[in-house]
Structure formats: C-alpha cells, structure tokens
C-alpha positions as CSV (number, residue, x, y, z in Angstrom):
1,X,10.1,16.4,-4.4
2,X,12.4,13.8,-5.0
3,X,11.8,10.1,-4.7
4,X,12.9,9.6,-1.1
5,X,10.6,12.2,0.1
6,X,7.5,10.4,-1.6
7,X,8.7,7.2,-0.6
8,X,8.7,8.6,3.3
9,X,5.8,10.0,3.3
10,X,3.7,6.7,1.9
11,X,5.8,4.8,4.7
12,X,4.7,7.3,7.1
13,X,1.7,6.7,6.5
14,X,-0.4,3.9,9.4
15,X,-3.1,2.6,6.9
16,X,-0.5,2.3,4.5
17,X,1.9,0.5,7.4
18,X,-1.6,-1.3,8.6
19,X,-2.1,-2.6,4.9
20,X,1.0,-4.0,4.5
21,X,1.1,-5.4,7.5
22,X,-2.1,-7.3,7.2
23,X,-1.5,-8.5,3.2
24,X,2.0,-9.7,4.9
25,X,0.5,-12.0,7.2
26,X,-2.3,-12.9,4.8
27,X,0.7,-14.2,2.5
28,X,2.6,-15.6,5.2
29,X,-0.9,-17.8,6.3
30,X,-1.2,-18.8,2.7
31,X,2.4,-19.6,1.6
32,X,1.9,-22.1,4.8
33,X,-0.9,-23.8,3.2
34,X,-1.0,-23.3,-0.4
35,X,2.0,-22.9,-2.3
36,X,1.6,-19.2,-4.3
37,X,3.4,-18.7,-7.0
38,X,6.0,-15.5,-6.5
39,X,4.7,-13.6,-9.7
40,X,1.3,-14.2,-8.0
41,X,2.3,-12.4,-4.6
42,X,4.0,-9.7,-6.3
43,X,1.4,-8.8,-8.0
44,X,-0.9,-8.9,-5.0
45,X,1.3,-6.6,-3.7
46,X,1.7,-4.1,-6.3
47,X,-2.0,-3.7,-6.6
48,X,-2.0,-2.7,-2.9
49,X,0.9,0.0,-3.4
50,X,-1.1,1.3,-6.5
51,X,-4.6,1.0,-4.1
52,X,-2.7,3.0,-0.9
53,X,-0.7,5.5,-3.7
54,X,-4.6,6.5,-5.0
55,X,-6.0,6.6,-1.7
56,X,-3.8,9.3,-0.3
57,X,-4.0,11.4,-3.4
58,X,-7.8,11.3,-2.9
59,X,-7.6,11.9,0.6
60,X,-4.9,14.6,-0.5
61,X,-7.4,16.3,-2.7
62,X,-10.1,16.2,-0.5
63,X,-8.4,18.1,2.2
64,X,-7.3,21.1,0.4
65,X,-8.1,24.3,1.2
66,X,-10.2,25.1,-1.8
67,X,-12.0,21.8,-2.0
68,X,-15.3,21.3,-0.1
C-alpha cells in the first residue's frame, strides 16, 4: 500500500474523525484562555495520531480470521 491509501483509511475512520475533532475544539477552548505554546499543541496532536494509528492496528489484529 502506498501512503495515500494508509492515510485514507485512518481518515476514514469516525473515532479517528471523532478524536480529532474533539482535541480540535479542546485546543480551540484553550488557545482562548491560555495561551499554548505551538510546539506544545503539536505535540498534543502527534500523540493522538500515534494513539488512533495503535488503536486500529489492535483493533486490526483482533479481527482477523485466525485470532480469537
């Protein structure tokens, strides 16, 4: 698979669309009242692409055929 086909499928994805959405608006609510450094959010957010990319691998691997 190529990189675009990965991509798609973790955008496809609703918790992964509910996630973002919901760590968006947190930021949004904070940058209001406290000022967050940019380093700070993009960390923030790289920890919940690395949480959502190990979650569907583990859901993944739970629903094949062989696994019980």
């Amino acid at each position: 698979m190529n990189p675009f086909s990965y991509l798609f499928a973790y955008l496809k994805d609703v918790k992964n669309l509910a996630t973002h959405f919901l760590v968006g608006v947190i930021m949004l609510a904070l940058l209001l009242f406290v000022p967050v450094d940019i380093h700070i959010r993009l960390a923030v957010l790289a920890g919940v692409v690395c949480l959502n990319v190990a979650r569907m691998r583990l859901e993944g691997r739970n629903r094949s055929p062989g696994h019980e």
